[in-house]
C-alpha positions as CSV (number, residue, x, y, z in Angstrom):
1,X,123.1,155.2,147.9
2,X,124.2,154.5,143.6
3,X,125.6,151.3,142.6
4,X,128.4,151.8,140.5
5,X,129.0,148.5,138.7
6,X,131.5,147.8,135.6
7,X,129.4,147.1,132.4
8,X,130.5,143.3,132.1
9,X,129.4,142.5,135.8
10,X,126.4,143.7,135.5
11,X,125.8,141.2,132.4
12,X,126.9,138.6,134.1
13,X,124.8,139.6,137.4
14,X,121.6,139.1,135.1
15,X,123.2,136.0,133.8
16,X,123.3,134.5,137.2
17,X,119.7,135.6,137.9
18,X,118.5,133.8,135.1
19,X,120.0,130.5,134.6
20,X,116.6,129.2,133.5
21,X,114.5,132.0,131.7
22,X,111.1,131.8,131.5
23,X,109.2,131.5,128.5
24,X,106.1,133.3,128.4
25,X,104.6,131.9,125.1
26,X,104.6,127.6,125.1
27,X,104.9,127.6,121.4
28,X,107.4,129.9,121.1
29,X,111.4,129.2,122.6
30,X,113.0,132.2,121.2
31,X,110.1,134.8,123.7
32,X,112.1,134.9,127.0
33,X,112.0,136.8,130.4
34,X,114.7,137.5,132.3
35,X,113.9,138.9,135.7
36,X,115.8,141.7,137.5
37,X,118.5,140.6,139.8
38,X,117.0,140.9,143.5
39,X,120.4,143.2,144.2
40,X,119.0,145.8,142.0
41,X,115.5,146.0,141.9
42,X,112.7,144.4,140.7
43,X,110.6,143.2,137.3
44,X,111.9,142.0,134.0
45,X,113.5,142.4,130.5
46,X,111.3,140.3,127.5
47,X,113.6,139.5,124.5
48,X,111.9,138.3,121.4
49,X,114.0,137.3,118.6
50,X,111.9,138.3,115.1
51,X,113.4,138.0,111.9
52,X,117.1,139.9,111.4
53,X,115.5,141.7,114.7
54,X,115.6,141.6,118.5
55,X,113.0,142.9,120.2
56,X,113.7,143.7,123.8
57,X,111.2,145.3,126.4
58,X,112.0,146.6,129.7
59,X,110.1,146.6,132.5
60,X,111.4,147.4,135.8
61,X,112.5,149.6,138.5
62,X,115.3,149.7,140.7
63,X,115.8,150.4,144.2
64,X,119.1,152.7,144.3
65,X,120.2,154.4,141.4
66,X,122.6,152.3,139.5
67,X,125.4,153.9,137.1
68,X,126.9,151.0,134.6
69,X,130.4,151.9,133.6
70,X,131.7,150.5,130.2
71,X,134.9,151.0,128.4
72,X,134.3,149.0,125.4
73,X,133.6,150.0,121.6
74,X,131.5,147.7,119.0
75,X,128.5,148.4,117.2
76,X,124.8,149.4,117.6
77,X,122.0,149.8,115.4
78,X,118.7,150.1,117.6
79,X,115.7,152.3,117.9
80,X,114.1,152.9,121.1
81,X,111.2,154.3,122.6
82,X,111.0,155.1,126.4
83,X,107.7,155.3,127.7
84,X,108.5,156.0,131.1
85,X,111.8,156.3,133.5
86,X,114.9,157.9,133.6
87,X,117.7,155.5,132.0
88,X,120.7,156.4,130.1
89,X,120.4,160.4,129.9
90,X,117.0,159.3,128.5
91,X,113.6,160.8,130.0
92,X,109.8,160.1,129.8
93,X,108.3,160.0,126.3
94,X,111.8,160.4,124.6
95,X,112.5,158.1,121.2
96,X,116.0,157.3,120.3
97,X,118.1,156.0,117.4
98,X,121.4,155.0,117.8
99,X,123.3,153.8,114.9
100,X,126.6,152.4,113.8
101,X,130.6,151.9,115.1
102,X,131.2,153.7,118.5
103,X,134.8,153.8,119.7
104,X,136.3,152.1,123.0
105,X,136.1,155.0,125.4
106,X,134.5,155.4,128.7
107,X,130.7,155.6,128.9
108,X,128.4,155.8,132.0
109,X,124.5,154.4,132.1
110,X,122.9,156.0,134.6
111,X,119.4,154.4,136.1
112,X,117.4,156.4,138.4
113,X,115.1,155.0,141.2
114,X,111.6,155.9,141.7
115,X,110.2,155.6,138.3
116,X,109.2,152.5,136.7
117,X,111.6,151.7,133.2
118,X,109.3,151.4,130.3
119,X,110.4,150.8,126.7
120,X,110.7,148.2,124.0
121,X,113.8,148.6,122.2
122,X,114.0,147.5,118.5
123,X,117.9,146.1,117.7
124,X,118.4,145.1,114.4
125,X,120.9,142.0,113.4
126,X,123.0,144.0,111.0
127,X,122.5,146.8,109.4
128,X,121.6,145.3,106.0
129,X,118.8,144.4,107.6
130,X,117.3,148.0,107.5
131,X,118.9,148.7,104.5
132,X,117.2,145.8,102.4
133,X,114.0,147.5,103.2
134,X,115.1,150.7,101.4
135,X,117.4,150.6,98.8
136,X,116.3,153.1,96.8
137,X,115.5,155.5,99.3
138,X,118.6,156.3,101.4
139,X,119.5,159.5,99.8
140,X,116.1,160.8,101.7
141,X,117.4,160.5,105.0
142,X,119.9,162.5,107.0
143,X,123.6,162.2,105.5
144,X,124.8,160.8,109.0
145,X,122.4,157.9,109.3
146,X,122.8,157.4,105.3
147,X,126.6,157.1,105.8
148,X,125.8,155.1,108.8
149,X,123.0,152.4,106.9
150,X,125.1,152.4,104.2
151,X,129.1,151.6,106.1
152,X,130.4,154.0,104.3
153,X,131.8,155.6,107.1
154,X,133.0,154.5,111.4
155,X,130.5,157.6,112.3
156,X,128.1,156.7,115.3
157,X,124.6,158.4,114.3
158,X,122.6,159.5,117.6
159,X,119.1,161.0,117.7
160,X,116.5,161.6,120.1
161,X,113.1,163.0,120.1
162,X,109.8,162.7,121.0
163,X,107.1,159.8,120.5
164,X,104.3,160.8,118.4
165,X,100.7,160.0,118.5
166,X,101.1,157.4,116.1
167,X,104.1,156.1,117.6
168,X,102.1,155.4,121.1
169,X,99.6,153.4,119.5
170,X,101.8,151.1,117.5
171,X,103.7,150.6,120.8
172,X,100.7,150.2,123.4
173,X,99.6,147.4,120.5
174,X,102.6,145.9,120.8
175,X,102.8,145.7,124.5
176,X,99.2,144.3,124.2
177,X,99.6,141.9,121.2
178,X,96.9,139.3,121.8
179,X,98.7,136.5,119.7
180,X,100.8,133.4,120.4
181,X,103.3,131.7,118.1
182,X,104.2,132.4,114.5
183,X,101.2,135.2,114.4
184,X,102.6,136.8,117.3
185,X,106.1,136.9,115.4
186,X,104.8,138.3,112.6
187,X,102.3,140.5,113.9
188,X,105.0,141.9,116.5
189,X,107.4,142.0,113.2
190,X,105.3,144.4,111.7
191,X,105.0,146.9,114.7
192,X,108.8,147.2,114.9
193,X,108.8,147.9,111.3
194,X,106.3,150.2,111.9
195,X,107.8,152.6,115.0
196,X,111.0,152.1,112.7
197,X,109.4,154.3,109.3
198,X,107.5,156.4,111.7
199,X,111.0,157.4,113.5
200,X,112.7,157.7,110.1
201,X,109.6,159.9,109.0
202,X,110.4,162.2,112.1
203,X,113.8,162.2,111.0
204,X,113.3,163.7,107.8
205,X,110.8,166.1,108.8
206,X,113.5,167.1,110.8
207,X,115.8,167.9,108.4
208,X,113.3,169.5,106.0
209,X,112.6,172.0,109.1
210,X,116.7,172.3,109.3
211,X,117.2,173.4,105.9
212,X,115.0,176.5,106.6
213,X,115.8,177.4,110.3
214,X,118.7,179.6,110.7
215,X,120.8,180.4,114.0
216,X,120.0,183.3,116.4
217,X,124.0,185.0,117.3
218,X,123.7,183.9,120.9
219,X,122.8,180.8,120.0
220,X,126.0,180.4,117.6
221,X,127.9,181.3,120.6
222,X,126.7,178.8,122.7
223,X,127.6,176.2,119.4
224,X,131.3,177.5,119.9
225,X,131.0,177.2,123.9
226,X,130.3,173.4,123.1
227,X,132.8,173.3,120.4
228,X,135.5,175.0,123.3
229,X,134.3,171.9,125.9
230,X,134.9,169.1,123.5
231,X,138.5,170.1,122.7
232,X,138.5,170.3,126.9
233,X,137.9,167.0,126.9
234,X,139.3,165.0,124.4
235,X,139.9,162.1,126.9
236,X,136.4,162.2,128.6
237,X,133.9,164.2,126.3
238,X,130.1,164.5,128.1
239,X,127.5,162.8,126.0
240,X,125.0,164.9,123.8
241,X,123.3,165.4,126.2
242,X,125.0,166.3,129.0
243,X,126.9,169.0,126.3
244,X,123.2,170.8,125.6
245,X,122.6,171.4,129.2
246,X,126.3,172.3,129.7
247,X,125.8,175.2,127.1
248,X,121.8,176.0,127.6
249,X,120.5,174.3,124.5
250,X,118.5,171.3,124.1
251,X,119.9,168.7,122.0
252,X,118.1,169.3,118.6
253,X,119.7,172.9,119.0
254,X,122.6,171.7,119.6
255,X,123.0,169.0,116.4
256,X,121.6,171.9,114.2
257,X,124.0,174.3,115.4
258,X,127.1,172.0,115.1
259,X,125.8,170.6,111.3
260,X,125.4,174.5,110.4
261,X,128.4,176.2,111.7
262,X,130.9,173.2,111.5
263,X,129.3,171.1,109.0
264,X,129.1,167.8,110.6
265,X,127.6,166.4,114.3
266,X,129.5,167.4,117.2
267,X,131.2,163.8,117.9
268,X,131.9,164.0,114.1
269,X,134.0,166.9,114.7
270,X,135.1,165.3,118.0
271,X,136.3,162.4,115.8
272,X,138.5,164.7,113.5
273,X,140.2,166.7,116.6
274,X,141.3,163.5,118.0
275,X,142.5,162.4,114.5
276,X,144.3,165.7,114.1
277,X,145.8,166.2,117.4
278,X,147.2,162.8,117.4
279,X,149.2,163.2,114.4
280,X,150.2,166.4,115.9
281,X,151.6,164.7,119.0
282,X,153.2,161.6,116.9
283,X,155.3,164.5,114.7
284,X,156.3,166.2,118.3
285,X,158.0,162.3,119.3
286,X,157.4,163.1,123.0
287,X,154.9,160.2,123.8
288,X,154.6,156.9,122.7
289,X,152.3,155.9,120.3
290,X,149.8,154.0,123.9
291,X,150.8,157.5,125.5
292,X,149.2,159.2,122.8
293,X,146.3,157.0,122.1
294,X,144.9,157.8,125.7
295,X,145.4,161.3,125.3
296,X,143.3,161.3,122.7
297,X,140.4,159.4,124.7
298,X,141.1,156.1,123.4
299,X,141.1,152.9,126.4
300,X,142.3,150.6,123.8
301,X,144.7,151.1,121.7
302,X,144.1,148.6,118.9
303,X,140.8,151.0,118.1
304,X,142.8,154.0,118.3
305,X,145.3,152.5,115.7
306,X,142.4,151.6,113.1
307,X,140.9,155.1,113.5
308,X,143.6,156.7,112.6
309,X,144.5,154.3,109.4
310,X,141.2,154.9,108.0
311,X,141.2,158.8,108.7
312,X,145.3,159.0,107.3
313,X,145.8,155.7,105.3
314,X,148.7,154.7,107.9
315,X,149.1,153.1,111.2
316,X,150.2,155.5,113.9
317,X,153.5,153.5,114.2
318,X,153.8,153.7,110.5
319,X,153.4,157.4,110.8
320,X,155.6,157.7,113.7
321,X,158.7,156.0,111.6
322,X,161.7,157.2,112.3
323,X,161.0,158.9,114.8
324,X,161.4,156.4,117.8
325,X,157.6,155.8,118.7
326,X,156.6,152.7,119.7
């Protein structure tokens, strides 16, 4: 059997599970455990809150699979690592970053049973946070998370890979910190900053190995077979990952592909079809400006109204003026 539950009741189930959180350090109010609703499964997630960072580890399992369905936007800038289990579209010894604005559209969050979930996620407070610890060095990293850091741009930067050597032992230190109190906040602190430069480090070795790689023809056809499924599904795109399998490639394939024969990410150029095919719909005066706003994969249409003023300077009812759109 899967549990299928809406994203905000399964907050609120993990709410009402843990009405009094424990607090595994004495000294220490801001180190909690919230334990895994009895309905889903069983152990914990630990939330630390450091300095401009949360630190969150999970550690459970869960007896059925569970998919979490969410149809809200906002903002994200975290780095993960997952150890172990299947969560999310990501696998066993898989590291993530996922950074920036992400629009209100439908998203599912699979959870497999069988396997123990294992991985401390690092969330930072803003992204100024990051930022403040290298000014000077932005122009280093890849232009997406660079426009991303820097909010120069409503582009969601997504990245996974795998956890290096040194990346296990900074994180089996942190899940074994010996310390209690303000030396445990600081020395935990450090680690997070630590799996943070070596993931950034991976990232730019990525893109040095990028810049010299060039595509095979089949693979290039397989970019455009991607390229062909996203304008398919404007509404309901698959995720990253889902869109590697769907065409044979892995995701890094796939993200070097798109940046070399399009020029951006592939929900960059998702982003720029929507934008495009919804001012081609508001100059056709068929649909209303709602109509048009879910046909372009947007659930609310507030979000799809501020997209479109940043890509073309107008609302989508200013746009639409004269034409009867509402």
């Amino acid at each position: 059997m899967t549990i299928t539950i809406a994203h905000t009741d399964y907050q609120a189930l993990w709410q009402e599970s843990n009405l009094k959180p424990q607090h595994p350090d004495p000294v220490d109010g801001c180190d909690r455990i919230e334990v895994c609703p009895d309905y889903l499964g069983t152990g914990y997630i630990r939330k630390l809150q450091l300095r401009g960072i949360e630190l969150n580890i999970f550690n459970y399992s869960v007896r059925e699979d569970v998919i979490v369905t969410n149809k809200s936007g906002g903002t994200e800038w975290e780095f993960g690592f997952h150890l172990s289990g299947n969560r999310s579209g990501k696998q066993t010894g898989e590291n993530f970053v996922s950074w920036g604005y992400f629009d209100e559209e439908s998203h599912d969050y699979p959870t497999h049973a069988g396997e123990r979930i294992l991985k401390p996620d690092i969330c930072f407070d803003s992204p100024d946070t990051l930022s403040g610890f290298i000014p000077n060095h932005l122009k280093s990293f890849p232009p997406e998370l660079m426009k991303a850091i820097e909010g120069s741009n409503r582009e969601h930067f997504w990245n996974i890979d795998k956890i290096e050597v040194g990346m296990r032992l900074a994180l089996e230190q942190m899940l074994n910190c010996p310390y209690q109190g303000c030396t445990k906040q600081i020395y935990l602190a450090s680690k997070c900053l630590e799996l943070v430069a070596l993931k950034l480090a991976q990232l730019n070795e990525e893109q040095r190995l990028e810049s010299s790689q060039l595509l095979k023809p089949d693979d290039v056809e397989r970019i455009y077979h991607a390229r062909d499924i996203l304008l398919c599904n404007l509404d309901r795109p698959p995720s990253l990952l889902e869109l590697a399998r769907q065409v044979g490639l892995n995701d890094y394939k796939l993200k070097l592909g798109f940046r070399q024969v399009f020029g951006t990410t592939a929900f960059g150029y998702l982003h720029e079809v929507r934008m495009e095919r919804s001012r081609q719909l508001l100059l056709e005066n068929r649909m209303s400006v709602k109509e048009i706003s879910q046909a372009v994969g947007y659930v609310n249409q507030s979000r799809f109204a501020a997209a479109f003023r940043k890509r073309f300077g107008v609302t989508p009812k200013s746009y639409g003026v004269n034409r009867g759109l509402d």
